[in-house]
ChimeraX commands (.cxc) that place a marker at each C-alpha (Angstrom):
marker #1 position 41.89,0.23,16.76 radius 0.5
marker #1 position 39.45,2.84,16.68 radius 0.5
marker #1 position 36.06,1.45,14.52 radius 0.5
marker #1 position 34.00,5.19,14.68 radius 0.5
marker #1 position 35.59,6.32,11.68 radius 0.5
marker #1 position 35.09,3.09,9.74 radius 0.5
marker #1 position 31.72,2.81,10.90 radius 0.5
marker #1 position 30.37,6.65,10.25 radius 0.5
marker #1 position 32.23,6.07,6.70 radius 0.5
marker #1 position 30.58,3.16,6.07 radius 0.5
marker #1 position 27.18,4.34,7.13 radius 0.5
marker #1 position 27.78,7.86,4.78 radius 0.5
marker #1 position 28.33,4.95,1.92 radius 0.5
marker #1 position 25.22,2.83,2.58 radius 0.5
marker #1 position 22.88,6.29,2.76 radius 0.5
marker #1 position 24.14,7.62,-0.42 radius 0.5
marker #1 position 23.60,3.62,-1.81 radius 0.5
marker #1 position 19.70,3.92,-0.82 radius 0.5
marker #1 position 19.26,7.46,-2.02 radius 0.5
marker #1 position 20.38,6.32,-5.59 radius 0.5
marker #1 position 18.02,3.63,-5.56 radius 0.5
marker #1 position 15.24,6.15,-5.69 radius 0.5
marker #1 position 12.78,5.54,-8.06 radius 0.5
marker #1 position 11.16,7.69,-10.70 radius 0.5
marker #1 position 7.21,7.82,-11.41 radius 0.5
marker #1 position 6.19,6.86,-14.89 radius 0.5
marker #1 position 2.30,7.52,-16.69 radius 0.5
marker #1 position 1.45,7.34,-19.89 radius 0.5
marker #1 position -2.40,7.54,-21.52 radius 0.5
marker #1 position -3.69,6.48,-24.34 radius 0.5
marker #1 position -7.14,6.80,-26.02 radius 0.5
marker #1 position -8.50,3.27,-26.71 radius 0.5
marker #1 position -11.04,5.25,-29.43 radius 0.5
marker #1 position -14.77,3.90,-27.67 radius 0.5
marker #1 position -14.71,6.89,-25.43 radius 0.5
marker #1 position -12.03,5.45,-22.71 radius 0.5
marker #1 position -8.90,6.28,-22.03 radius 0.5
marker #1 position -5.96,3.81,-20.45 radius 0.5
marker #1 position -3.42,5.26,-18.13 radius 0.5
marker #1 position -0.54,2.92,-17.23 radius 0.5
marker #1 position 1.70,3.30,-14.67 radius 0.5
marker #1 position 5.25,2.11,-12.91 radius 0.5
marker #1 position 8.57,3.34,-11.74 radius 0.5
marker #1 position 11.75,3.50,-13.23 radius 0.5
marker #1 position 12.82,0.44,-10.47 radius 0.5
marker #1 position 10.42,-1.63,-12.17 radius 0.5
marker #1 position 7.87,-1.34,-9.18 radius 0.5
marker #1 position 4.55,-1.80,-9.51 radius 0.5
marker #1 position 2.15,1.27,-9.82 radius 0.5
marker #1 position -0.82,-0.72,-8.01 radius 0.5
marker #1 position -2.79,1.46,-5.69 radius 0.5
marker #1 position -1.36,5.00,-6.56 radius 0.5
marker #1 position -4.02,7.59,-6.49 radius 0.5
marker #1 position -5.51,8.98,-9.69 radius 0.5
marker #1 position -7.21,12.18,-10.53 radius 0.5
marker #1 position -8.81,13.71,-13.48 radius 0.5
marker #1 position -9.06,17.40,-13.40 radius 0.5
marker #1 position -10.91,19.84,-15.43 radius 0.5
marker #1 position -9.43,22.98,-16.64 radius 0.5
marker #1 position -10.30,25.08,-13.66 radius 0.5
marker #1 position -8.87,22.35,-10.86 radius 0.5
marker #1 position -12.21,20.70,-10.31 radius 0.5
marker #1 position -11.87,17.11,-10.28 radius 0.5
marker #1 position -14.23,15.21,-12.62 radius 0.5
marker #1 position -13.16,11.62,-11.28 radius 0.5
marker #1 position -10.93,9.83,-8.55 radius 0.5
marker #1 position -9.67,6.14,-8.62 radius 0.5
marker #1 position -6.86,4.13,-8.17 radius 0.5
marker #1 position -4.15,2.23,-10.34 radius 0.5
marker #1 position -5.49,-1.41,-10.33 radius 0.5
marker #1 position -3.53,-4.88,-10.12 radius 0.5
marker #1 position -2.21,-4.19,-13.55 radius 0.5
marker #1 position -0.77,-0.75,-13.05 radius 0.5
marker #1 position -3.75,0.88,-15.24 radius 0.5
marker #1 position -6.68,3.18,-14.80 radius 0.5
marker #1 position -9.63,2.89,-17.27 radius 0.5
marker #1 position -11.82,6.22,-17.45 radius 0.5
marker #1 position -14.85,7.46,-19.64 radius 0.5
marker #1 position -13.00,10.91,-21.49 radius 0.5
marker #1 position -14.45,13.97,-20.09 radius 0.5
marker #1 position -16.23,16.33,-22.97 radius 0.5
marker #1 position -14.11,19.29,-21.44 radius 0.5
marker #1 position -10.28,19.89,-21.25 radius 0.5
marker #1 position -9.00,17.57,-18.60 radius 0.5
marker #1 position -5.42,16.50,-17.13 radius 0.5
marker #1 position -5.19,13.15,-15.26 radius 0.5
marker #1 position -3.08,13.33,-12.47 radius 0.5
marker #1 position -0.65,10.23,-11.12 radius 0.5
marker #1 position -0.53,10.80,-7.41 radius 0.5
marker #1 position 2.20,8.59,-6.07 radius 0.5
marker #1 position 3.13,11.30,-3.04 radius 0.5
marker #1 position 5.28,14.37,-2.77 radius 0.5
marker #1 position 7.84,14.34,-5.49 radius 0.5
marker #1 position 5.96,11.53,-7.48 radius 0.5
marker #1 position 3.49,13.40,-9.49 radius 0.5
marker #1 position 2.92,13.25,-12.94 radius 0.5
marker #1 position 0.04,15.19,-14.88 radius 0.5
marker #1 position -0.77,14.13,-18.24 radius 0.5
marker #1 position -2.82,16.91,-20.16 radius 0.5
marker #1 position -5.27,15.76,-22.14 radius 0.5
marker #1 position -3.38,17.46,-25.36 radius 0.5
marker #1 position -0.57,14.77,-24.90 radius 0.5
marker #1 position -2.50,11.59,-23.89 radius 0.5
marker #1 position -1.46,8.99,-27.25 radius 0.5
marker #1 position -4.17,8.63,-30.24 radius 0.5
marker link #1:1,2 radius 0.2
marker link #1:2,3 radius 0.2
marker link #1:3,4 radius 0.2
marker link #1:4,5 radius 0.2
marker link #1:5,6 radius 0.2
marker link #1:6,7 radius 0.2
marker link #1:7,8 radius 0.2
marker link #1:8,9 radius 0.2
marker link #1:9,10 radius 0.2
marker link #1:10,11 radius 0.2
marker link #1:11,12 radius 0.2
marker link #1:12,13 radius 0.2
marker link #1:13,14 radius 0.2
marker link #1:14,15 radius 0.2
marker link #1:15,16 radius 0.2
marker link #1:16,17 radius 0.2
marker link #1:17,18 radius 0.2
marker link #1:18,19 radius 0.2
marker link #1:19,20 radius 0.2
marker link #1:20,21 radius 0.2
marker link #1:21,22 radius 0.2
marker link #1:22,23 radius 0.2
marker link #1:23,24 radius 0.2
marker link #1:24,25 radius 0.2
marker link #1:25,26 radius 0.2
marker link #1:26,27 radius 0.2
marker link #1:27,28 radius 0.2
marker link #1:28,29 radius 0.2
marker link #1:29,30 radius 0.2
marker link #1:30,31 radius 0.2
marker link #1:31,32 radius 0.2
marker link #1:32,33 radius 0.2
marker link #1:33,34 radius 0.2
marker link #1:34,35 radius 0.2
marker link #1:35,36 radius 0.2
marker link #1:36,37 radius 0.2
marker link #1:37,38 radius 0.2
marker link #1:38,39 radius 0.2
marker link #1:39,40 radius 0.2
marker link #1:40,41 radius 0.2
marker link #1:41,42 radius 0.2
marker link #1:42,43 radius 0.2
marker link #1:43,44 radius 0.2
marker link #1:44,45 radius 0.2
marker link #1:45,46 radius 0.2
marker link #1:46,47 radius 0.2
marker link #1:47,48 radius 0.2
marker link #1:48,49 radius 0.2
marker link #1:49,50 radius 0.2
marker link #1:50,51 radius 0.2
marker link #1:51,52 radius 0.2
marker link #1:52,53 radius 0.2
marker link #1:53,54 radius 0.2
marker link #1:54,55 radius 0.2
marker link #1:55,56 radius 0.2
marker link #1:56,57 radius 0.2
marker link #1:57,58 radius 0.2
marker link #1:58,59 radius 0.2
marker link #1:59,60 radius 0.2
marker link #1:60,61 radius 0.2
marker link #1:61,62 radius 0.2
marker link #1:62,63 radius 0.2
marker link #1:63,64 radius 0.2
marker link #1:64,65 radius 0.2
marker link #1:65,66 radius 0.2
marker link #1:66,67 radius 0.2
marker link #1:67,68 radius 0.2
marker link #1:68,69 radius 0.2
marker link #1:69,70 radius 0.2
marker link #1:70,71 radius 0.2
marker link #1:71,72 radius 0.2
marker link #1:72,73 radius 0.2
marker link #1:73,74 radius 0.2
marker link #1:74,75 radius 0.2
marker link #1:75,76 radius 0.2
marker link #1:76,77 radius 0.2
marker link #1:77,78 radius 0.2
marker link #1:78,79 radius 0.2
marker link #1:79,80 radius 0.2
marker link #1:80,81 radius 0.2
marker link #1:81,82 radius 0.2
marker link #1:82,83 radius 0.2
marker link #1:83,84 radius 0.2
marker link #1:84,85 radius 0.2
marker link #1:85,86 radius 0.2
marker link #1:86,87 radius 0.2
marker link #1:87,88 radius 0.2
marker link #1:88,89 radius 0.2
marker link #1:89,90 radius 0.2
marker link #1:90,91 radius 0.2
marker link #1:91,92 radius 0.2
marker link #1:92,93 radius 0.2
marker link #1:93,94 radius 0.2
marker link #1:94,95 radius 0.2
marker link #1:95,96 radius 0.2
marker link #1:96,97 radius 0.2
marker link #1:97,98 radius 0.2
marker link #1:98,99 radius 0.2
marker link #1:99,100 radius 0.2
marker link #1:100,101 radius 0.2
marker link #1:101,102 radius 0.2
marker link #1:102,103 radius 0.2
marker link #1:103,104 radius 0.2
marker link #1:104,105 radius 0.2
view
């Protein structure tokens, strides 16, 4: 009995298994009204957010302030007088921006 075609069958199977098993970035912000703003983060897998690069960008692309999700999945910042966006940066194809127009009051 020939096994190839079993084999290369079962290896299309277990590819398109891992590929639906990709996960989807999640960020939401809220203003904790004393000046801060929370972000929390996750994925849609239920993975942790810890670590993923954060941004907060004035209008014009200049960044105002750089950090990190902490242990929690969160990022504390002081709100910028200007328009801002903050900016989950979980990699290529895992980006969220959050303009400050939609962050939760």
């Amino acid at each position: 009995m020939n096994l190839k075609p079993i084999i290369y069958v079962l290896s299309l199977l277990f590819m398109t298994a891992t590929a639906a098993q990709a996960h989807t970035p999640l960020c939401a912000c809220f203003d904790n009204g004393d000046n801060t703003i929370t972000c929390e983060g996750g994925f849609s897998d239920g993975s942790s957010a810890s670590g993923v690069a954060m941004r907060i960008e004035a209008s014009d692309g200049t960044i105002l302030m750089e950090g990190a999700m902490d242990a929690d999945s969160t990022f504390t910042f002081t709100r910028p007088e200007s328009d801002f966006t903050v900016i989950f940066d979980a990699g290529e194809g895992h980006v969220i921006e959050v303009p400050d127009r939609n962050i939760i009051f």
